[in-house]
C-alpha positions as CSV (number, residue, x, y, z in Angstrom):
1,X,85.7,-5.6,26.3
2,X,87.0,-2.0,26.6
3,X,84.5,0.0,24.4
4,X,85.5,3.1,22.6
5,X,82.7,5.0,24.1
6,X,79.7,4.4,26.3
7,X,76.8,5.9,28.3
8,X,77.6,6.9,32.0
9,X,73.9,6.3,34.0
10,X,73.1,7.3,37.4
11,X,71.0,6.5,40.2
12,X,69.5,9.6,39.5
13,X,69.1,9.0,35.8
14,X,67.5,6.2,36.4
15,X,65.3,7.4,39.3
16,X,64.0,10.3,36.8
17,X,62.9,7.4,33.9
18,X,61.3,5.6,36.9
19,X,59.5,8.8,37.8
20,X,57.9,8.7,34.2
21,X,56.7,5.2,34.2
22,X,54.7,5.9,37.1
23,X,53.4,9.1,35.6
24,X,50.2,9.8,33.5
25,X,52.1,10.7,30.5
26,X,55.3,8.1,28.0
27,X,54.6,10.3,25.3
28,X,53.1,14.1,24.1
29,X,53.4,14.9,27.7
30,X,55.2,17.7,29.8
31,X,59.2,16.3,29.4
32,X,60.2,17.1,25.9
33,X,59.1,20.3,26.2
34,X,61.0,20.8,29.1
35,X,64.3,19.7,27.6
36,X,63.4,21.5,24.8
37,X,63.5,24.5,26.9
38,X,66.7,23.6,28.9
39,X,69.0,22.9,25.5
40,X,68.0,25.8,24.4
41,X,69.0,27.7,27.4
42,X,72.0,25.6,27.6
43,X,73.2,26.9,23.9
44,X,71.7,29.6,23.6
45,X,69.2,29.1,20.8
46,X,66.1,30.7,19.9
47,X,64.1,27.3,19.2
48,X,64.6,23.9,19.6
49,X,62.5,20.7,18.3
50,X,63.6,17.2,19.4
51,X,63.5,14.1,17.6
52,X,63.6,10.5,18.1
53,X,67.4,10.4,16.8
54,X,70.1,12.4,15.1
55,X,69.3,11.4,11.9
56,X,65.8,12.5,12.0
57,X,66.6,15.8,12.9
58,X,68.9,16.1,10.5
59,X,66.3,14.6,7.7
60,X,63.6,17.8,9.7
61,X,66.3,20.2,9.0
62,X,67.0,19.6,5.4
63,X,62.7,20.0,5.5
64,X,63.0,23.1,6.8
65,X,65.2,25.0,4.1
66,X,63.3,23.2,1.4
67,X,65.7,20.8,0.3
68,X,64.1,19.1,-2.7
69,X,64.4,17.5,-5.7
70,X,67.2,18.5,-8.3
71,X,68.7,20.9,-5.4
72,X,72.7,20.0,-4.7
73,X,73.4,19.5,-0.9
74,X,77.8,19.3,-0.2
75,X,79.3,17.6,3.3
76,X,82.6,15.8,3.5
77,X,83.3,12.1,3.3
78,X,84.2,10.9,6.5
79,X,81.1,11.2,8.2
80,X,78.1,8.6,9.2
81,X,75.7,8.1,6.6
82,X,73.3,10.2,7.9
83,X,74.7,13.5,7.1
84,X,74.3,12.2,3.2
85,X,71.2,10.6,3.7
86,X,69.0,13.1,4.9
87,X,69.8,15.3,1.8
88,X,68.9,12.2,-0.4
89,X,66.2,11.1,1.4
90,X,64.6,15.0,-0.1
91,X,65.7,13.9,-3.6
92,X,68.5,16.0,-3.5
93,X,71.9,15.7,-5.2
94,X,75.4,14.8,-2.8
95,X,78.4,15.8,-3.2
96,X,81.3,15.9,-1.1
97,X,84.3,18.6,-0.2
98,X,87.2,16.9,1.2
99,X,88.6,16.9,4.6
100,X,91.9,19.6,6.1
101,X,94.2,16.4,7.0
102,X,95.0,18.2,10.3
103,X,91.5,19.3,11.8
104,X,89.8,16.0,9.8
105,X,87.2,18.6,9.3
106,X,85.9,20.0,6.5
107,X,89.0,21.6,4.4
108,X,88.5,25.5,4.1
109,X,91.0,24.9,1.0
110,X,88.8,23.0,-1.0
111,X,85.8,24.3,-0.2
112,X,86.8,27.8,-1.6
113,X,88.1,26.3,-4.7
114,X,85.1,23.6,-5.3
115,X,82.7,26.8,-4.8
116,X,84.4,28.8,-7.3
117,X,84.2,26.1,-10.1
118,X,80.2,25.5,-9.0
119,X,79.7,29.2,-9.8
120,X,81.3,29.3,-13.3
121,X,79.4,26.0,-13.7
122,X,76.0,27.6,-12.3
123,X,75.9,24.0,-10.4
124,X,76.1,26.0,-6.7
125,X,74.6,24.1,-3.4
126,X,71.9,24.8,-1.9
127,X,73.2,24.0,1.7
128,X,76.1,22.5,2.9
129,X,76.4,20.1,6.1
130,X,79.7,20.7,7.6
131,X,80.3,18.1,10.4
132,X,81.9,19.1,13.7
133,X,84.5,15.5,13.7
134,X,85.0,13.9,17.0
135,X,83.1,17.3,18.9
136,X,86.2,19.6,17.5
137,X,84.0,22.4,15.6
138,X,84.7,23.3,12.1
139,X,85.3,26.6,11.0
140,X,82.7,28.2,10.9
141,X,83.0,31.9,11.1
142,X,84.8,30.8,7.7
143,X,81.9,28.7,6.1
144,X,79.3,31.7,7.3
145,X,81.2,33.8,5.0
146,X,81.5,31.9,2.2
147,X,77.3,31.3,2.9
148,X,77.3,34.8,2.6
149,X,79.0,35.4,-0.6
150,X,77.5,31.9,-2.8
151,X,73.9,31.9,-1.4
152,X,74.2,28.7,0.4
153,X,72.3,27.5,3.4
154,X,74.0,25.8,6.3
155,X,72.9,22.7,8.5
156,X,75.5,21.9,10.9
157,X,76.1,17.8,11.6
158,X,76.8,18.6,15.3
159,X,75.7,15.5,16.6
160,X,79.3,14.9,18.0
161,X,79.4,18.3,19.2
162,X,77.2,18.7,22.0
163,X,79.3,21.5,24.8
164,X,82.1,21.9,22.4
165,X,83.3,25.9,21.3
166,X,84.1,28.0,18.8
167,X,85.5,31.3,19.8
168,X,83.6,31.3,23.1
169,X,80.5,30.1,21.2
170,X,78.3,27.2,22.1
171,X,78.1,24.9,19.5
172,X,74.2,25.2,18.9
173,X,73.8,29.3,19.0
174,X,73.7,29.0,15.6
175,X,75.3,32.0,15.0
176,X,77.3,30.9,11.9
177,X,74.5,28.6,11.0
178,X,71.2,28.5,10.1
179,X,70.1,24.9,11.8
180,X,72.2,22.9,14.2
181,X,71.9,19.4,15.0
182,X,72.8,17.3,18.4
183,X,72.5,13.5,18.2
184,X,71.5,11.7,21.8
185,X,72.5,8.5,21.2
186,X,74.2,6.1,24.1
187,X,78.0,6.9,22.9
188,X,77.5,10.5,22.7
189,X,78.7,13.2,24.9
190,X,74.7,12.6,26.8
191,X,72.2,10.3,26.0
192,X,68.5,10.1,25.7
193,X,68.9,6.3,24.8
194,X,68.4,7.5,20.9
195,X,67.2,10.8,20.6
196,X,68.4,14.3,18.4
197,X,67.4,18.1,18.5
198,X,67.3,20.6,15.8
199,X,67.8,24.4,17.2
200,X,68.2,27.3,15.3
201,X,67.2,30.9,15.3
202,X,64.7,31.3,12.6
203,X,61.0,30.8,13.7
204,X,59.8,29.5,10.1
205,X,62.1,26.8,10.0
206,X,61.1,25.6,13.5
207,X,57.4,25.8,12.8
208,X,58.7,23.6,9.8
209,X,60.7,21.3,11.6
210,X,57.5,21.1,14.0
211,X,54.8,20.6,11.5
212,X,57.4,17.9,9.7
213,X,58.0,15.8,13.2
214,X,54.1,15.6,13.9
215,X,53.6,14.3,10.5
216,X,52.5,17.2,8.7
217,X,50.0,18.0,11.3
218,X,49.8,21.6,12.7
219,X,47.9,21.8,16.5
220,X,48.8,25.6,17.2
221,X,45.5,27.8,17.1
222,X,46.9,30.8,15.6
223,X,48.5,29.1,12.4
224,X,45.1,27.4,11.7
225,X,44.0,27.7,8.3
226,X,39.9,26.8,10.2
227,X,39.5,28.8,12.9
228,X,37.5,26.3,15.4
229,X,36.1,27.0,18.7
230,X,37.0,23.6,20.2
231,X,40.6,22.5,21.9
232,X,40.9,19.7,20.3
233,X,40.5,20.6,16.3
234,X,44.1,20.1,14.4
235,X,45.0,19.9,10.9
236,X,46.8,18.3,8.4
237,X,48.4,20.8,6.1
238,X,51.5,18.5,4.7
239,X,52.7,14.9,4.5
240,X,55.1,14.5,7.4
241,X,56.7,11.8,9.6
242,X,56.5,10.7,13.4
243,X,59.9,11.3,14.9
244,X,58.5,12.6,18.0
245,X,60.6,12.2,21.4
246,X,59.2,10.2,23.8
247,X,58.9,11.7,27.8
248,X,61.2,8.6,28.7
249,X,63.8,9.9,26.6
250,X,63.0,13.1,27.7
251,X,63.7,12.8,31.3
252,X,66.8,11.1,30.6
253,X,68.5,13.9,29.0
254,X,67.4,16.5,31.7
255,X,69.1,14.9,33.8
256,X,72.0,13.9,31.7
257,X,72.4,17.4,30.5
258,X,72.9,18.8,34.5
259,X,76.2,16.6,33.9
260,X,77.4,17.9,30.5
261,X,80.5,19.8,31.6
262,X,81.6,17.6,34.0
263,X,81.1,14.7,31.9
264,X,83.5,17.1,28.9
265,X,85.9,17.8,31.7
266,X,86.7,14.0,31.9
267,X,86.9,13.1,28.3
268,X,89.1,16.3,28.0
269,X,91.3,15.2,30.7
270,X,91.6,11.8,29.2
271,X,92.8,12.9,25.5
272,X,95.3,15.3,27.4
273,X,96.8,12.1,29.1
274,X,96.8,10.4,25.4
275,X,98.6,13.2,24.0
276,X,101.0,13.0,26.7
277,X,101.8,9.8,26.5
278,X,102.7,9.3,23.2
279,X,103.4,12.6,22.0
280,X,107.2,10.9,20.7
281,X,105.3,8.1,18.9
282,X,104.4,8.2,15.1
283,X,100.7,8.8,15.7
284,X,99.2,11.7,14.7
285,X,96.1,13.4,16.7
286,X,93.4,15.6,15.7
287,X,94.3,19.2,15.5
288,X,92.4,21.0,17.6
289,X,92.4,24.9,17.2
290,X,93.3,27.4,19.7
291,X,90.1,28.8,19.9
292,X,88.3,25.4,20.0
293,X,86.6,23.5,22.6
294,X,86.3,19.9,21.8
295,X,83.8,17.4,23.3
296,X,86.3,14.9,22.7
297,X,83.5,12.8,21.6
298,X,86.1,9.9,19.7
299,X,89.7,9.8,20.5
300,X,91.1,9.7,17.0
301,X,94.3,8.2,16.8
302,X,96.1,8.5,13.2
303,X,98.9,5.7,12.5
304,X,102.0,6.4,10.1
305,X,101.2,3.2,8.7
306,X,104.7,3.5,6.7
307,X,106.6,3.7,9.9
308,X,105.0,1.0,11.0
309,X,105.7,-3.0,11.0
310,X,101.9,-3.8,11.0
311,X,99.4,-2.4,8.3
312,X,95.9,-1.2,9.1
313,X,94.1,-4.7,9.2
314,X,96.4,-5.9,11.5
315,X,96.4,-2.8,14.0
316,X,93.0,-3.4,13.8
317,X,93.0,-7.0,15.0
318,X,95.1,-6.5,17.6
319,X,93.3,-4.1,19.5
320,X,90.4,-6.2,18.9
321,X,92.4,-9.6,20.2
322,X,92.8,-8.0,23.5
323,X,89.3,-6.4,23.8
324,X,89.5,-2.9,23.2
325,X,86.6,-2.2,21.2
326,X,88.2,0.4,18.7
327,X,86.6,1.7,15.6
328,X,86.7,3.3,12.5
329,X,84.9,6.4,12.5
330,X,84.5,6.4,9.3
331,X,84.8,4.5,6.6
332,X,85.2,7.4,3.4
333,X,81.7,8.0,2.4
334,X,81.9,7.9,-1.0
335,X,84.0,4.7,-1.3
336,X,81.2,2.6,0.1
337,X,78.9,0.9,-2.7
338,X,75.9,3.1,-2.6
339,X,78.0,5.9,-3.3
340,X,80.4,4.0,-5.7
341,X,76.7,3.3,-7.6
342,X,76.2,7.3,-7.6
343,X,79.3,7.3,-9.6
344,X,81.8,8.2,-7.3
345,X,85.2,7.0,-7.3
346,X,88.8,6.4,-5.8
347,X,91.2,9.3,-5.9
348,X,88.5,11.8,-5.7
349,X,89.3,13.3,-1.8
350,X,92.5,11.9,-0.8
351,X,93.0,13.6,2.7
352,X,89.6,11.4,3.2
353,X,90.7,8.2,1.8
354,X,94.1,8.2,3.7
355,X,92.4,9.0,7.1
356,X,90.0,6.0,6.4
357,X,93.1,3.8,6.0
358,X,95.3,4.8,8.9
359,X,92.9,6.3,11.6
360,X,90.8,4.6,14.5
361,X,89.2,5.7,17.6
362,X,90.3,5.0,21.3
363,X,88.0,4.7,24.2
364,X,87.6,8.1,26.0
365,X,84.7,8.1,27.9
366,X,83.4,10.0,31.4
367,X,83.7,5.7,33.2
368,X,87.1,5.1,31.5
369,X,89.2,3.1,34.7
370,X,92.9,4.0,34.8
371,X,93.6,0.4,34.7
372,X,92.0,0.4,31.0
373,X,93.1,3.6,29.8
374,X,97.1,1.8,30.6
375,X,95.9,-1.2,28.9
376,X,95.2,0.6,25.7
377,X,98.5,3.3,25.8
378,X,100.3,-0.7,26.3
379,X,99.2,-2.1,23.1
380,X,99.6,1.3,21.2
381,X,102.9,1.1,22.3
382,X,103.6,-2.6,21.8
383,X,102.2,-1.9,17.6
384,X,104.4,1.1,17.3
């Protein structure tokens, strides 16, 4: 099977995890705080605080800025169900803004119209959680501005985004945000196994995010509401959750991250040769802007179903059939039951509906042989 994306592991990865298991410390030791230190010298954040996954620091983040309940929290359908989640999980109120149909990112259209009726309304978010699709960023000098002018706190879904650009920028700066997120899971652009980071610029919300990850417990001598003479005195000043980072992870992405432009170089290279090769075909690719760098994390491939002999289902088998492990990434958010429940319905975001019914991802990864990348441009061919 031909996966759409996968981990690339080194001797030297593994060597470093090895290193750990024969150390004094899995968990609470030296490690995360190293990688801590190196992400945020990578992207050029003020703070970062790890997690055990994407969607926990996404839930941490939505902590931070107070996300509660009655507050309204926007992102776009096609996303994973995290981006929602974590919004909900605070007892806040979803609601979506529809996607551009040529960036599949959030549509700076909409949004401006959708934030004009919530002001007449009085019904404005409280944050929004644009999501950078496939590691092409969204844009966001835009968004900033329109934070700027509604009120309106932003939390960035950049956990396909990890190394890509906007205007020079590292995704992760935070400079048209106020809280970033970077997922570490296996078919991400690096891996800790499962793993996420927070990182933004603002020293409340990381003492937030902080006190929220060690469930509600604060260790740090100066924020102390006791003052106590001995080292190991802590307190709990909040409920909270455990969604620590262990040191196995840790090591991991240290090592990982020494290859992250090498390992963007490759899926770069490989979506170029896509392009390339079926730049005369009825397909349709993500847009990617000018002043964009894109991770490339998913190869999104968009069908003219109508030109086509075979619909969606079909397509879909047929990559299956002959073992390329495409998917759909993603199926619109607020078509799937849960959401349905909420009272959402059909003919709501249609740019979102028809890229759920027409789109699939390719394998692009930094391993992808030649021999498999042929096989897939061969069956693309032989559907079209």
């Amino acid at each position: 099977m031909i996966p759409y994306s996968r981990q690339s592991i080194s001797k030297k990865d593994i060597s470093s995890v090895t290193k750990v298991l024969k150390s004094n410390f899995l968990t609470k030791g030296p490690l995360v705080r190293e990688f801590e230190k190196k992400i945020a010298k990578t992207f050029s954040s003020k703070y970062v605080i790890s997690s055990n996954s994407g969607s926990s620091s996404l839930h941490l983040a939505c902590l931070a800025i107070g996300i509660k309940k009655g507050d309204i929290v926007w992102t776009v359908p096609i996303t994973y169900a995290a981006s929602a989640n974590c919004a909900l999980n605070c007892g806040a109120k979803i609601d979506f803004v529809d996607i551009c149909d040529q960036t599949f990112n959030i549509s700076i259209i909409d949004l401006k119209k959708k934030l004009k009726i919530a002001k007449k309304k009085n019904n404005l978010p409280k944050a929004i959680i644009p999501v950078h699709l496939g590691g092409q960023p969204y844009e966001q000098k835009e968004v900033w501005k329109l934070s700027k002018k509604y009120n309106f706190k932003i939390i960035e879904d950049a956990s396909h985004a990890i190394g890509s650009k906007h205007y020079g920028e590292s995704v992760g700066s935070c400079k048209w945000s106020d809280i970033t997120v970077f997922s570490f899971h296996p078919v991400k652009i690096i891996t800790t196994g499962e793993g996420g980071a927070s990182l933004t610029n603002n020293k409340m919300y990381y003492e937030k995010m902080l006190q929220f990850r060690e469930n509600g417990i604060i260790f740090d001598k100066k924020r102390l509401i006791k003052k106590s003479k001995y080292a190991g005195y802590y307190e709990q000043v909040s409920t909270g959750y455990n969604y620590r980072m262990n040191e196995l992870s840790a090591a991991l992405g240290i090592s990982q991250l020494k290859k992250l432009k090498k390992f963007i170089n490759k899926r770069n290279q490989i979506a170029k040769k896509y392009i390339d090769e079926l730049k005369n075909f009825p397909i349709q690719f993500q847009k990617i802007e000018k002043y964009n760098l894109s991770s490339y994390h998913i190869m999104i491939v968009k069908f003219n179903i109508n030109k086509l002999k075979l619909n969606y289902k079909q397509i879909f088998n047929k990559f299956r059939k002959n073992r390329i492990f495409v998917n759909l990434h993603y199926s619109a958010l607020h078509l799937n039951p849960y959401f349905r429940s909420l009272g959402f319905k059909k003919k709501q975001f249609l740019n979102s509906e028809d890229y759920s019914k027409s789109s699939l991802s390719v394998p692009n990864y930094y391993d992808l042989k030649k021999s498999d990348f042929n096989k897939v441009i061969k069956i693309i061919k032989s559907i079209i």
